[in-house]
Backbone atoms as SQL, in Angstrom:
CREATE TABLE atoms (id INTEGER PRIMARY KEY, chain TEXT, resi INTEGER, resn TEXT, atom TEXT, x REAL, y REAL, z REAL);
INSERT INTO atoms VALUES
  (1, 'A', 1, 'UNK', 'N', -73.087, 176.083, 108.681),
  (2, 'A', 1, 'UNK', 'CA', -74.179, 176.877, 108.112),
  (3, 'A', 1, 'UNK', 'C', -73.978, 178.349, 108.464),
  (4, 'A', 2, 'UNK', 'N', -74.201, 179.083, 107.280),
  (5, 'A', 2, 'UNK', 'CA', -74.104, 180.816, 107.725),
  (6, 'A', 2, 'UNK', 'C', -75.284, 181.152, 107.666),
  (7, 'A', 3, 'UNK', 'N', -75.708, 181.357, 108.996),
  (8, 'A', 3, 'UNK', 'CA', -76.935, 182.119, 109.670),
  (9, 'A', 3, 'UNK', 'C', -77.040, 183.624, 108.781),
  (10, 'A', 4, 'UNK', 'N', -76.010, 184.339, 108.562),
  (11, 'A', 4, 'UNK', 'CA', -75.763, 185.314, 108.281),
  (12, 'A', 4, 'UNK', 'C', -76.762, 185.850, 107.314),
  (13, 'A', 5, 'UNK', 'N', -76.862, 184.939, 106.373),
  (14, 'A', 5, 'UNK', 'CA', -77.599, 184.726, 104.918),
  (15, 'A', 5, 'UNK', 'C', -78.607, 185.152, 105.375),
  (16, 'A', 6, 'UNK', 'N', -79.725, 184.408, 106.063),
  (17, 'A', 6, 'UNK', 'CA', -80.609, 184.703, 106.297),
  (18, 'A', 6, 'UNK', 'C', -81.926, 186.100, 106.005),
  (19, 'A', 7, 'UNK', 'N', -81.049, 186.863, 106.401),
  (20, 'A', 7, 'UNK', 'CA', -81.601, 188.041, 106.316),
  (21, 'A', 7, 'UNK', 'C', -80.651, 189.644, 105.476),
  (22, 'A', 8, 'UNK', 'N', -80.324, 189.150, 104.104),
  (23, 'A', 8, 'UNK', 'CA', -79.702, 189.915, 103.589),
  (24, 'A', 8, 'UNK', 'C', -79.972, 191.323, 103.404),
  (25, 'A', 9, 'UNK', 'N', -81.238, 191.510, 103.517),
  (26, 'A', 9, 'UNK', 'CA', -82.322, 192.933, 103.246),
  (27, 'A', 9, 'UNK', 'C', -82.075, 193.800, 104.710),
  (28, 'A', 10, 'UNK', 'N', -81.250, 192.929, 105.412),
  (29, 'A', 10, 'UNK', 'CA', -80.904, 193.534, 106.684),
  (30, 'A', 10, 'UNK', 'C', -79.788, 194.033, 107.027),
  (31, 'A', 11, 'UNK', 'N', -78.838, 195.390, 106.720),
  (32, 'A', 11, 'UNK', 'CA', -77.666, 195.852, 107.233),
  (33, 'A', 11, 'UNK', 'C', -77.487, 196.712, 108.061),
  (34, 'A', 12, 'UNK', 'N', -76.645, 196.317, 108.834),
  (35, 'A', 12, 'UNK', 'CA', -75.808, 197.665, 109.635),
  (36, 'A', 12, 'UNK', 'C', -74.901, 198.145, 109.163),
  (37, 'A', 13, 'UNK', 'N', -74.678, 199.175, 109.236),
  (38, 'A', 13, 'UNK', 'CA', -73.082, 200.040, 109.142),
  (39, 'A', 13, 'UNK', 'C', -72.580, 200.521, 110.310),
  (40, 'A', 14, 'UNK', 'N', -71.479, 201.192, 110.194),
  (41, 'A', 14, 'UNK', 'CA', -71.090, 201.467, 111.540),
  (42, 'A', 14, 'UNK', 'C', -71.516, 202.631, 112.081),
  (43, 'A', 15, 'UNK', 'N', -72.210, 203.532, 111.379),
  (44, 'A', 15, 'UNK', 'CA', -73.279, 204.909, 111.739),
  (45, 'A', 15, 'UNK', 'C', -74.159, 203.912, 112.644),
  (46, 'A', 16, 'UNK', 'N', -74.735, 203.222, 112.671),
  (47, 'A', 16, 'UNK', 'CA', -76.175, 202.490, 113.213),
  (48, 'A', 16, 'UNK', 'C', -75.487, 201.955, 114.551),
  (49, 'A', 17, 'UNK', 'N', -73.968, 201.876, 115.228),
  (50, 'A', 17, 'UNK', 'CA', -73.636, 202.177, 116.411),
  (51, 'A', 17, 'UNK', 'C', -74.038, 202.708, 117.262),
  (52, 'A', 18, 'UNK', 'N', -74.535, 204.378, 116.969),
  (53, 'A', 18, 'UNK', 'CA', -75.108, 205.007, 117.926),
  (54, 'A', 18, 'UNK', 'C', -76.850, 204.690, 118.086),
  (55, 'A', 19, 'UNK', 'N', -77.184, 204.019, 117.101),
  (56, 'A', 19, 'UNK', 'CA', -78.524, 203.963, 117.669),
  (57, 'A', 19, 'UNK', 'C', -78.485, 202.437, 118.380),
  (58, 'A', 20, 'UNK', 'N', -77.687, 201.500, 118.206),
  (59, 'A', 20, 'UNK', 'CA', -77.456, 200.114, 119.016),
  (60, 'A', 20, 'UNK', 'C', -76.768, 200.525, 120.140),
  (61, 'A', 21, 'UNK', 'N', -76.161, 201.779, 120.676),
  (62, 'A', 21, 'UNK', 'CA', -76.171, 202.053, 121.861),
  (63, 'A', 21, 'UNK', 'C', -77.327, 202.792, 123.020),
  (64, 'A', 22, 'UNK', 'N', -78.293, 202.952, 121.895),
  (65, 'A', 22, 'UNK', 'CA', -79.418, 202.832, 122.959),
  (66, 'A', 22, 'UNK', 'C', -80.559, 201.573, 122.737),
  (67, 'A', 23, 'UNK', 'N', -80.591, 200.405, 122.539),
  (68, 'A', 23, 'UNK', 'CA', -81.148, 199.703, 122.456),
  (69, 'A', 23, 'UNK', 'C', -80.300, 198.785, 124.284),
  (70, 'A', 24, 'UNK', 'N', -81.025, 197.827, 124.885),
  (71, 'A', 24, 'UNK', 'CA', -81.112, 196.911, 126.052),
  (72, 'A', 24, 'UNK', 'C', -79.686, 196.293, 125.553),
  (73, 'A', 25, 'UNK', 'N', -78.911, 196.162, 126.476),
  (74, 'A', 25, 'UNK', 'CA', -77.690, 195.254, 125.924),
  (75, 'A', 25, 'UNK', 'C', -77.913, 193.986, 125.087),
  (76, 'A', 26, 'UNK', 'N', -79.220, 193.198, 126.205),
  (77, 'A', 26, 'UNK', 'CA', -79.163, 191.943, 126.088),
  (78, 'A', 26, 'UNK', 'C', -79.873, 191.697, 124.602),
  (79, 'A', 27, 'UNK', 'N', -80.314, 192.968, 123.553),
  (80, 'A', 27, 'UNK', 'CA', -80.581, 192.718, 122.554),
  (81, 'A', 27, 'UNK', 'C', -79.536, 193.228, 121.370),
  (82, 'A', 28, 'UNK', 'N', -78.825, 194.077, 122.362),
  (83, 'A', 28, 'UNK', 'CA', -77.806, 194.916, 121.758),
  (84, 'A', 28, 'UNK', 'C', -76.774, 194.102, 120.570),
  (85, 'A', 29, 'UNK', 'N', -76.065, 193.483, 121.850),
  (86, 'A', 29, 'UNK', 'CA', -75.425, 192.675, 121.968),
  (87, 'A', 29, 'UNK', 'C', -75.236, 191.539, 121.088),
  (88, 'A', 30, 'UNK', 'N', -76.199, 190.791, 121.067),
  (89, 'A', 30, 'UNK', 'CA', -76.426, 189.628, 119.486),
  (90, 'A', 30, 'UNK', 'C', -76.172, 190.117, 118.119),
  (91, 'A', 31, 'UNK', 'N', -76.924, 191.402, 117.618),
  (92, 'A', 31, 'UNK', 'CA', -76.827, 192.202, 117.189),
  (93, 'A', 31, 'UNK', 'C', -75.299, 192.569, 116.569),
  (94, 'A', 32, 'UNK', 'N', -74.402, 192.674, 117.394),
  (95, 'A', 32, 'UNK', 'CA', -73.247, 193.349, 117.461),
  (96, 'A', 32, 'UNK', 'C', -72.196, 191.974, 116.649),
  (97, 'A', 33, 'UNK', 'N', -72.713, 191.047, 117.994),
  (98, 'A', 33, 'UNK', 'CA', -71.663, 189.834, 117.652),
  (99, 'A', 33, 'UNK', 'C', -71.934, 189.248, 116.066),
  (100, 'A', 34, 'UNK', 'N', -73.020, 189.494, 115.213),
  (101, 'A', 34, 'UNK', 'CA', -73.607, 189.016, 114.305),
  (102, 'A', 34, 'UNK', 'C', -72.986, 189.873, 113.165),
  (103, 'A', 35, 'UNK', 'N', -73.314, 191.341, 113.059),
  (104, 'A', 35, 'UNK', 'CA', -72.883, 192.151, 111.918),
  (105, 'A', 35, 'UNK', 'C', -71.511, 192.545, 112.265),
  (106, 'A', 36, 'UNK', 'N', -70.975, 193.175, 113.182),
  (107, 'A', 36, 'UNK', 'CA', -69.718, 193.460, 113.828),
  (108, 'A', 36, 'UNK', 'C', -68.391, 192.772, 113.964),
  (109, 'A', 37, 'UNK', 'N', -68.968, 191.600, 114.518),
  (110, 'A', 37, 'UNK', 'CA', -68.170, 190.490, 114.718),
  (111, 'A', 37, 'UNK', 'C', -67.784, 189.322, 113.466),
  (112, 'A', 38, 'UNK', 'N', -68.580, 188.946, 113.267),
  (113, 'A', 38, 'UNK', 'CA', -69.245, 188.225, 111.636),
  (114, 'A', 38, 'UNK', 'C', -69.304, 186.448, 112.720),
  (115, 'A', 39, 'UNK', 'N', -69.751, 186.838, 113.756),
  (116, 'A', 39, 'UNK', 'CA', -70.491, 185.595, 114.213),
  (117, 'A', 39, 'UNK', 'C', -71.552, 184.634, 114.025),
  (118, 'A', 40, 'UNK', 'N', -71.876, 183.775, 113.726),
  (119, 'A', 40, 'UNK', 'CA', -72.796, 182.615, 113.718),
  (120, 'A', 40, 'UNK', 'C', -73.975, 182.552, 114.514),
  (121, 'A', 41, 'UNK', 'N', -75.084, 182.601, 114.487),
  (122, 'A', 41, 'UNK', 'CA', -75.899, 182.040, 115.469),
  (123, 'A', 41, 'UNK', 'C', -75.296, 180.974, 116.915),
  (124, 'A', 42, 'UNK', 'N', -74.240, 180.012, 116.454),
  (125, 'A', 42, 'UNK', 'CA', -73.985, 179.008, 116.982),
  (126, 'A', 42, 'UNK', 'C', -73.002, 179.658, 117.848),
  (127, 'A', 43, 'UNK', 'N', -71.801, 180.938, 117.184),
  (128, 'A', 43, 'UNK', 'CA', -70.950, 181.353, 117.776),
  (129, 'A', 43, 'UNK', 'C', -71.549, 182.022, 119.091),
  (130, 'A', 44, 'UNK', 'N', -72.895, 182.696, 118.446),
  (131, 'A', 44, 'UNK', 'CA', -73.402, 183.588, 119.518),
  (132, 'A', 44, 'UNK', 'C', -74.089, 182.901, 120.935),
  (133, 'A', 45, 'UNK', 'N', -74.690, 181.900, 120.670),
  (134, 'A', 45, 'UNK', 'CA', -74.897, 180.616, 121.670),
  (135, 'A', 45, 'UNK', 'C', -74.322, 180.845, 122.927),
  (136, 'A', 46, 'UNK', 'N', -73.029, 180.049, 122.075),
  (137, 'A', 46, 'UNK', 'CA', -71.608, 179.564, 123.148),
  (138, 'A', 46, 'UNK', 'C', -71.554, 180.706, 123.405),
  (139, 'A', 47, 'UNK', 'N', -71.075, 181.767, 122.674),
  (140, 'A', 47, 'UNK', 'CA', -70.664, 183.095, 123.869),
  (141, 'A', 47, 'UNK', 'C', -70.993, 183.832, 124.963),
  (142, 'A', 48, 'UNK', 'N', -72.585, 183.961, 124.493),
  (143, 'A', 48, 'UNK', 'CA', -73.669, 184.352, 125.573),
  (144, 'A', 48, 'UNK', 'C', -74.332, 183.488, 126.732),
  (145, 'A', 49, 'UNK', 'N', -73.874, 181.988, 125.941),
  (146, 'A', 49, 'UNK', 'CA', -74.180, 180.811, 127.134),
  (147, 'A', 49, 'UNK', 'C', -76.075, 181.108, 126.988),
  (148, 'A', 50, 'UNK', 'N', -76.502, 181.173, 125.915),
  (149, 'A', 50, 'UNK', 'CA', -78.122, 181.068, 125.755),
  (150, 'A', 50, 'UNK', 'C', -78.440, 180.559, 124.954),
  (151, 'A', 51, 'UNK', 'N', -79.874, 179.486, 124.886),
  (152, 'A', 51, 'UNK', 'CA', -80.047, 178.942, 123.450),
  (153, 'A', 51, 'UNK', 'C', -80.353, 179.471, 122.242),
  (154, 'A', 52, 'UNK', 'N', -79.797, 178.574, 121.562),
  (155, 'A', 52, 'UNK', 'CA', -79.963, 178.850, 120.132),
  (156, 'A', 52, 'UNK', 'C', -81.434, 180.035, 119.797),
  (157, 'A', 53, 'UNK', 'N', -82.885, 179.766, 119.825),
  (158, 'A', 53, 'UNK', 'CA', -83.801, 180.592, 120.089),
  (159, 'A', 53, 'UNK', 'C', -83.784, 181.786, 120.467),
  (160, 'A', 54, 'UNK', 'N', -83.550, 181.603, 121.616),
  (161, 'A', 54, 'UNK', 'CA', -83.656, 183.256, 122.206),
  (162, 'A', 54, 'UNK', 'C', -82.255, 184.386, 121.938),
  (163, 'A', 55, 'UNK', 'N', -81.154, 183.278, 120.961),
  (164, 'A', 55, 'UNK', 'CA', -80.235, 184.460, 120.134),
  (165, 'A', 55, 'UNK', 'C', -81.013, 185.077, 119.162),
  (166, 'A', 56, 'UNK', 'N', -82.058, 184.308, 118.317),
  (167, 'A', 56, 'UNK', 'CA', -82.508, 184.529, 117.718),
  (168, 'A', 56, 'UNK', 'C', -83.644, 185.097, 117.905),
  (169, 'A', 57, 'UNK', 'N', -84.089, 185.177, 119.222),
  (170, 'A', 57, 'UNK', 'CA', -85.566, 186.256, 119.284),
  (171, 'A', 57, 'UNK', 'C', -84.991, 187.611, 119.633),
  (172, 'A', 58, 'UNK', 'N', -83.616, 187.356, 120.266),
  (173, 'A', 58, 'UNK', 'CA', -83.371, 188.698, 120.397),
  (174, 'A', 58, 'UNK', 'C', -82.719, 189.528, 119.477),
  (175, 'A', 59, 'UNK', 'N', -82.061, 188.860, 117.762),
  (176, 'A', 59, 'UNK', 'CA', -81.303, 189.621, 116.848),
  (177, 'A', 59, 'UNK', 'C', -82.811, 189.529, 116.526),
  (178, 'A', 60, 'UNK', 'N', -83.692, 189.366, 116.139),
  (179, 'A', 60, 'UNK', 'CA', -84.654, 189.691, 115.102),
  (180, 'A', 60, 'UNK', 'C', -85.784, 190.806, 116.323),
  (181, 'A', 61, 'UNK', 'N', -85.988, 190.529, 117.550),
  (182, 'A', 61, 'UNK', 'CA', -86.476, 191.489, 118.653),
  (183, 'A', 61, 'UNK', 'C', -85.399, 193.010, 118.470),
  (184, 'A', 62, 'UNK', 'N', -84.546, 192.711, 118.507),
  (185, 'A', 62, 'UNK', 'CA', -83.556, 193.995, 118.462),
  (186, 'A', 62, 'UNK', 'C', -83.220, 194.788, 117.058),
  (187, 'A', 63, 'UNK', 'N', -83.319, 194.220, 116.236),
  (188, 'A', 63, 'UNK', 'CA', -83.581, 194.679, 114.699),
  (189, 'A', 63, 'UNK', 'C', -84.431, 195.394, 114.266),
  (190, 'A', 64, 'UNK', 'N', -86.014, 195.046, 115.676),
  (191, 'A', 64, 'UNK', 'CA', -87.499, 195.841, 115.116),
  (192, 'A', 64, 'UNK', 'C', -86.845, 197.434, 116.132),
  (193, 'A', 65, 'UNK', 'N', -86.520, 196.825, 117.333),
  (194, 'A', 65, 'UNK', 'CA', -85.969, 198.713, 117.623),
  (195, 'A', 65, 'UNK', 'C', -85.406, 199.262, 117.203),
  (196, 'A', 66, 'UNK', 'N', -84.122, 198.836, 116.677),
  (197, 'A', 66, 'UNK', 'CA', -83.034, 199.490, 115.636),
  (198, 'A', 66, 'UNK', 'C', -84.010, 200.168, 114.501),
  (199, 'A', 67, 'UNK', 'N', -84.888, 198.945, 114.032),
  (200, 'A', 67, 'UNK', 'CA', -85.540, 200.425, 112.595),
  (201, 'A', 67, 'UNK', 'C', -86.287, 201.066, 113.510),
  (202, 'A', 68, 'UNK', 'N', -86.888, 201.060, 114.291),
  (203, 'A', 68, 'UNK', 'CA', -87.732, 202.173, 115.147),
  (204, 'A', 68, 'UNK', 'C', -86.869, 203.194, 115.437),
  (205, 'A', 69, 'UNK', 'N', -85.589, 203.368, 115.944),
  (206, 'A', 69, 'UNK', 'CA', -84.590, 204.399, 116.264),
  (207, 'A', 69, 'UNK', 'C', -84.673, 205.132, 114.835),
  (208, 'A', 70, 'UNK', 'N', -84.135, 203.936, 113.841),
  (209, 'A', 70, 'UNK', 'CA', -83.806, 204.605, 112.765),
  (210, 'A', 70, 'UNK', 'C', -85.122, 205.862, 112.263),
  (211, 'A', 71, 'UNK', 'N', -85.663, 205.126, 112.045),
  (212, 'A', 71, 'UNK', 'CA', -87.285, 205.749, 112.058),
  (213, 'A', 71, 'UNK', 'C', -87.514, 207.364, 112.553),
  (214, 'A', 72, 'UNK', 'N', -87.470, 207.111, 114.431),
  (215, 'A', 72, 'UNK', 'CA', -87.584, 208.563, 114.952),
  (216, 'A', 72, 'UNK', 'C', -86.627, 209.388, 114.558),
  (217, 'A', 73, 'UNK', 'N', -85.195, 209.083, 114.531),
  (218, 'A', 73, 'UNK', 'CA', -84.224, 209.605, 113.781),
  (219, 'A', 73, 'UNK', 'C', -84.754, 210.395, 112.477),
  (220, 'A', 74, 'UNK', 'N', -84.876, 209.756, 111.446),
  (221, 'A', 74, 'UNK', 'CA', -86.051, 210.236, 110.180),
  (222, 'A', 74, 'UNK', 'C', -86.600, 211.062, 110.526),
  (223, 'A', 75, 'UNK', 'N', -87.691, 210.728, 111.045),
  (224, 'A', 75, 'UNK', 'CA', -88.495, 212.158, 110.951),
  (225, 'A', 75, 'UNK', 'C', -88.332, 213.144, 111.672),
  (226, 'A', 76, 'UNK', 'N', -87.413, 213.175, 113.004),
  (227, 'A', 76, 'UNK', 'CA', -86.994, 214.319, 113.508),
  (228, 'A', 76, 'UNK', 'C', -86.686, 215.074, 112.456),
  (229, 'A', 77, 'UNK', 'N', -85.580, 214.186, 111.945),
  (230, 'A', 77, 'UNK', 'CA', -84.514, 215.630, 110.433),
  (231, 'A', 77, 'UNK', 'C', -85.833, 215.863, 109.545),
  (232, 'A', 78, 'UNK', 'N', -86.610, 215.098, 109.146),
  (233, 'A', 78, 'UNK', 'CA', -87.462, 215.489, 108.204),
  (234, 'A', 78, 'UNK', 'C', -88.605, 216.511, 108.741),
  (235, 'A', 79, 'UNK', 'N', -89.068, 216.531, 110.249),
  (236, 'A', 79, 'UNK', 'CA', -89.422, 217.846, 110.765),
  (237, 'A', 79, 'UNK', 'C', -88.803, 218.701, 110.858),
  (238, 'A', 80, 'UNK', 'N', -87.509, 219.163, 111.495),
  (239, 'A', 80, 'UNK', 'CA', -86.770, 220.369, 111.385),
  (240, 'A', 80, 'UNK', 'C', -86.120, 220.873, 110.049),
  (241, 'A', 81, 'UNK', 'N', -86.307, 220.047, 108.792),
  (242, 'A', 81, 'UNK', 'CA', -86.197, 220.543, 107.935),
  (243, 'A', 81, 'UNK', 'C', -87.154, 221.389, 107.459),
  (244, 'A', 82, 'UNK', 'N', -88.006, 220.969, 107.541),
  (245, 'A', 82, 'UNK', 'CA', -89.339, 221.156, 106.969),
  (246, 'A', 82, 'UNK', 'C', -89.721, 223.123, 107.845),
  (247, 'A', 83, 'UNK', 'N', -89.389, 222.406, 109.370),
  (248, 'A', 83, 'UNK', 'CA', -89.653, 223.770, 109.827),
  (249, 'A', 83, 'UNK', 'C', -88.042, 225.180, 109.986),
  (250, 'A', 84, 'UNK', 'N', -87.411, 224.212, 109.053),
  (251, 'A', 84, 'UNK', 'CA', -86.361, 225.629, 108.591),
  (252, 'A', 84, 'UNK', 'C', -86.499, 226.135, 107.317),
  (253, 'A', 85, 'UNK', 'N', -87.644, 225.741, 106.820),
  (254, 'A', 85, 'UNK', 'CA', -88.173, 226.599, 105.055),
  (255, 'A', 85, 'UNK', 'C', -88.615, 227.710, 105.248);
């Protein structure tokens, strides 16, 4: 089964690196092995040695900070634009 599917409305690129380097490893990390890697839920398991679940609370936990980065990111540029008119 490809976990992957799951959540198609959901991408990373490799710009979104620097904001998954400030996110907690331990959410980082799933994250990484999932879009990066092109790992499995199941792959991510075995690798991390954690259950099935909590791979999954932490790619979908770590996904809500990633758009939050993305987010403050946003409107910073969209304030200093605004205040270079």
């Amino acid at each position: 089964m490809n976990n992957r599917s799951q959540h198609p409305s959901f991408s990373i690129s490799e710009d979104d690196a620097q904001f998954l380097d400030k996110l907690p490893d331990n959410f980082a990390r799933p994250i990484k092995l999932l879009h990066f890697e092109k790992m499995n839920y199941e792959e991510i398991r075995k690798d991390l040695g954690i259950p099935i679940g909590t791979v999954k609370s932490r790619i979908h936990r770590g996904r809500a900070m990633l758009r939050r980065e993305r987010e403050i990111v946003a409107a910073r540029s969209e304030t200093f634009q605004e205040a270079t008119l």
